[in-house]
N, C-alpha and C positions, 0 to 999 in steps of 0.2 A: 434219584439219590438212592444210594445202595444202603438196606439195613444190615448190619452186622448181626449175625444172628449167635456170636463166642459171648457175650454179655452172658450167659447162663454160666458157662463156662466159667469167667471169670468171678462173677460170686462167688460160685462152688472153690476155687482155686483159695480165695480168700479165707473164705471162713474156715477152710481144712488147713489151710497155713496158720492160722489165728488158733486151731486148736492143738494141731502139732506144736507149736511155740510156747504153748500155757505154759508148759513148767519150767523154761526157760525167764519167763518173765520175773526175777527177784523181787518185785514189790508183791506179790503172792504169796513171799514164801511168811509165814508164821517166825516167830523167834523161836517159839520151843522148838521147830521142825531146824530150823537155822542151827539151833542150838545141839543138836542130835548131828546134825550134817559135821558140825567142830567138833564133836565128842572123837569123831573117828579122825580127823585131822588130826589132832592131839594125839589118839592111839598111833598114826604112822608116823610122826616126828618122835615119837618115844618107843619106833620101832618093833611096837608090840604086832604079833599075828592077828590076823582073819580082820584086817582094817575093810572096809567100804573103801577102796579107792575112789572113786565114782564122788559118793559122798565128801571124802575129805577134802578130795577138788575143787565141790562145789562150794564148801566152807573157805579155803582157800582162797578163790578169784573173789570170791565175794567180798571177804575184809580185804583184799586187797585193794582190789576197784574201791570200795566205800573209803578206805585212808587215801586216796590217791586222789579221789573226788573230794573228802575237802582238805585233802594239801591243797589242790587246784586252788581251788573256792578263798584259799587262806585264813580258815577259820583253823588249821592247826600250826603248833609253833613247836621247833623242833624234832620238825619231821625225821630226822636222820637217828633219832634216837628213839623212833616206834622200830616195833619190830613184829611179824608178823604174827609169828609164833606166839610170842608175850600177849597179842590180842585176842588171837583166837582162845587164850585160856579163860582169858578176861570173860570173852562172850559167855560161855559157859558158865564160867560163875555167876554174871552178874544176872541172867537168864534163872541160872539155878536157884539164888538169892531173892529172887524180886517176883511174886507172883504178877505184880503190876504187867510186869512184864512181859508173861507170856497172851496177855490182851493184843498186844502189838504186833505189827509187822517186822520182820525180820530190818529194814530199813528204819524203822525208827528205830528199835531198840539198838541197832549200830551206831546209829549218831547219837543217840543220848547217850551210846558210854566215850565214843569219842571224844567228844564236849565236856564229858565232866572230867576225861582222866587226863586230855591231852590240847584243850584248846587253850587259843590265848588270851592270857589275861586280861581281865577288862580295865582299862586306863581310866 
């Protein structure tokens, strides 16, 4: 039987993938850090100079993907009357507002303002 002697290989391959990837990973990110990443979102949709693109991107896909995950889910109602902009300021404020808040993951504090500003109501 032939040993594969790439098993070194492959670890190495893993765990450098695993650490190139970290900051990709969104359940990582902090809310205040989340909430910094929206600060410049908000300054490019209001057009202002020397935005982070980079940054407002990643505020960006983020509340996008998080409404879009639970449109899925159907825990929001009325989805055609979010908007993305209008949340991303939310995040901000409600970040800025709630020291509670910056204890948490960029992913919780998404859904708990989802939930409170845009889910549906309990029957």
């Amino acid at each position: 039987m032939a040993v594969c002697h790439c098993f070194p290989f492959r670890v190495f391959l893993v765990i450098a993938l695993s650490i190139l990837a970290w900051p990709c990973f969104s359940a990582f990110y902090q809310a205040d850090t989340m909430a910094g990443y929206c600060r410049e979102y908000v300054k490019f949709i209001e057009l202002e100079n020397s935005v982070s693109q980079l940054e407002a991107g990643i505020c960006s896909g983020y509340v996008a993907s998080g409404i879009e995950l639970m449109d899925l889910s159907g825990q929001l109602c009325d989805r055609e009357k979010l908007n993305l902009d209008d949340v991303a300021r939310q995040y901000v404020t409600y970040v800025d507002n709630n020291d509670d808040a910056k204890k948490h993951t960029a992913t919780y504090v998404l859904v708990e303002l989802l939930q409170e500003k845009y889910a549906c109501e309990q029957q």
